[in-house]
N, C-alpha and C positions, 0 to 999 in steps of 0.2 A: 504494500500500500504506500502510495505518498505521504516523501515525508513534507514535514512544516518545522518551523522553531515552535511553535507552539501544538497539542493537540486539537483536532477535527472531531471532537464529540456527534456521530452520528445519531439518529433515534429512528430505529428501523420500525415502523408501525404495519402492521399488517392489516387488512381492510376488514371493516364489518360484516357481521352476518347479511346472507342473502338467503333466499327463499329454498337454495340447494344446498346450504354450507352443511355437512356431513350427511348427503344424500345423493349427490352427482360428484362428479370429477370435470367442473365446469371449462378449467383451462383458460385457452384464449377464443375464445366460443364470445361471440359479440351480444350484447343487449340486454347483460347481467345487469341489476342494479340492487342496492343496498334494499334490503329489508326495513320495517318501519323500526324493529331492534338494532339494523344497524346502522341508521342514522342515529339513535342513539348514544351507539356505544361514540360513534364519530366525537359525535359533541360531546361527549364525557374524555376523551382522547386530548381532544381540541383543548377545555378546559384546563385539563394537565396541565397541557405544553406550554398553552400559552401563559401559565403562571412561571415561566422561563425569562428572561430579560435577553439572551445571546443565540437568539436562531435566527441565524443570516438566509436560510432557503429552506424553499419546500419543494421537495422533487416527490413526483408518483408516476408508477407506473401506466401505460395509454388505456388500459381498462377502465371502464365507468364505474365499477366495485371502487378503485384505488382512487382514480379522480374523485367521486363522492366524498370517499373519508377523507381526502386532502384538502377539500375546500373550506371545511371548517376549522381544520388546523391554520390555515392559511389567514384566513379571516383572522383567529385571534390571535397572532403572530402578527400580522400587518405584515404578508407577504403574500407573494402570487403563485399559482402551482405552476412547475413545470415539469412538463413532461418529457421522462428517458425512459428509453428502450429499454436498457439494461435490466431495468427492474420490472420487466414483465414477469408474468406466472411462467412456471416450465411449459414446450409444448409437446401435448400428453398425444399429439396427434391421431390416433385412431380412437384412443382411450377418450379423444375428450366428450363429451356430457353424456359418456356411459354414469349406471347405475355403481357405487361405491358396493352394495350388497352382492352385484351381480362378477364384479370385479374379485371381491375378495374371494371367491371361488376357485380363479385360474392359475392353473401352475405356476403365471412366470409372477404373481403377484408374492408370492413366498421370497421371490428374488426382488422386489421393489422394496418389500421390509427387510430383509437380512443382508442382502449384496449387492446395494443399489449402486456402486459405483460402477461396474459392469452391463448395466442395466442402459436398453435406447428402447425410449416407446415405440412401438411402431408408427413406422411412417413422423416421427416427429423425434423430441431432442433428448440427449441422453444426457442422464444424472450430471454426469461429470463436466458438460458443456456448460450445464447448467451456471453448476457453482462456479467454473472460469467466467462467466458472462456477469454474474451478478456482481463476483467479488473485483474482478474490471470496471461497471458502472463503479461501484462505490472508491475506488482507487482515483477515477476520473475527480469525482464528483469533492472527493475531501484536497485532492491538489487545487479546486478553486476556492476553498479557502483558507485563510490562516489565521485559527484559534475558532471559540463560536462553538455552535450547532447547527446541524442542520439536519432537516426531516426527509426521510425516503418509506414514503408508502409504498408495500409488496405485497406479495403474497407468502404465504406458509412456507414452501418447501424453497425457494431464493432465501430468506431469512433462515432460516435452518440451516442452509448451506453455509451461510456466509457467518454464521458461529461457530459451525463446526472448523472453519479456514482460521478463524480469528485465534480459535483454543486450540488448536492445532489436532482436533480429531478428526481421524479418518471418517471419510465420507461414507463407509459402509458403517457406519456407527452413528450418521446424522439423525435417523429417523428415531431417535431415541429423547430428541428435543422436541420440547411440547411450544408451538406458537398461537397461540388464541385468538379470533378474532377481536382485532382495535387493541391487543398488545402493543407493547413498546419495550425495544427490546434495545441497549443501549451499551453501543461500543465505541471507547474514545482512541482513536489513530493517529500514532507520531509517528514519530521516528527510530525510536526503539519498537515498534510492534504495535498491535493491535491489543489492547483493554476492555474485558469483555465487563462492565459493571453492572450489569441488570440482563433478564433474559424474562420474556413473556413476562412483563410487569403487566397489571390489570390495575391498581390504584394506589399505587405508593406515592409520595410527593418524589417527583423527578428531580427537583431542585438539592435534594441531600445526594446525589450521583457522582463523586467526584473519581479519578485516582486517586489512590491512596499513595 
C-alpha cells in the first residue's frame, strides 16, 4: 500500500441490507437497491462517521446498494461520493442472482468456503483477482491523501479480502471474517504497513480508533 508521512485511516463500510441480503448471491446484477432497513442502517452508519472531524473523501462502489449507503455518509461529512471500480462486488458470473440455499448444495461450493483462493466463478472472476483489484483501489485511493480518513463503501467479500491482505492471512482462510451489512471496518495505512483497528464495527464511537 502507499506510503505517506502520515497515516491514510480508511473506513471500509459495506452496504445495507437489501431485499436479497442472505437469500440471492446478487453480484453485479443491476437494479438492487437498499431495503427500507437498509436505509436505515445507512443513516445510523452516516451518523457515526460523520461524528468524525478528518474524512477528506467518500469513495463507493458503481452499484446502487453502495451508492445509497454512500450518500448519507457523504451528506454528513460534507463531501461528495465518488465513484471506483475497484470497489465493486466480486463477479460471481454465472452464480450471480442464483439462490444462496440452492448454491450451498454444489460441490464446488465446499471449495468457495475452505479453498477459495483457487477458486474462479464460472464465467466470471476468481477469489484471488478479487483481492488484487480491491487491495489496488485502496493502495490508489490512500496515495491521494496525506493523513485524514477516508470512506470506501463495498461489499462483503472485497472487504474481507482486503483484511485478510492487511493481517497478512491467507486468502483460503478469508471466509472466516464476518462483514455485516452498514459495518465499518477500519484500517489505518502508512508506511510501515497496514493497521487493522476495528473489523465489522456495528456501533462503537469510531472517534476512540486510533494506532496504538
Amino acid at each position: 500500500m502507499a506510503a505517506s508521512r502520515r497515516p491514510v485511516t480508511v473506513l471500509l463500510v459495506r452496504h445495507g441490507t437489501t431485499a436479497t441480503t442472505g437469500k440471492v448471491l446478487p453480484g453485479r446484477a443491476p437494479g438492487l437497491h437498499l431495503s427500507e432497513a437498509g436505509r436505515a442502517q445507512a443513516e445510523a452508519a452516516a451518523a457515526r462517521i460523520g461524528a468524525l472531524a478528518d474524512v477528506r473523501a467518500v469513495y463507493a462502489s458503481p452499484l446502487e446498494r453502495a451508492q445509497e449507503t454512500a450518500a448519507p455518509i457523504a451528506r454528513a461529512t460534507g463531501r461528495r461520493v465518488r465513484t471506483v471500480g475497484g470497489l465493486n462486488e466480486c463477479d460471481f458470473g454465472a452464480w450471480t442472482g442464483r439462490k444462496l440455499a440452492d448454491l450451498r448444495r454444489l460441490a464446488a461450493w465446499h471449495q468457495v468456503q475452505g479453498v477459495p483462493s483457487g477458486f474462479r466463478f464460472p464465467g466470471g472472476e476468481a477469489f484471488a483477482e478479487m483481492q488484487t483489484r480491491i487491495c489496488g483501489a485502496l493502495g490508489e485511493l490512500t496515495a491521494r491523501h496525506r493523513g485524514g480518513a477516508i470512506v470506501a463503501v463495498s461489499h462483503a467479500d472485497p472487504i474481507k479480502a482486503a483484511v485478510a491482505q492487511a493481517v497478512g492471512t491467507p486468502l483460503d482462510l478469508f471466509q472466516r471474517i464476518v462483514i455485516s451489512p452498514c459495518s465499518v471496518t477500519v484500517i489505518a495505512y502508512a508506511g510501515g504497513g497496514p493497521l487493522v483497528l476495528t473489523v465489522n464495527s456495528t456501533g462503537d464511537d469510531l472517534r476512540s480508533l486510533r494506532p496504538s
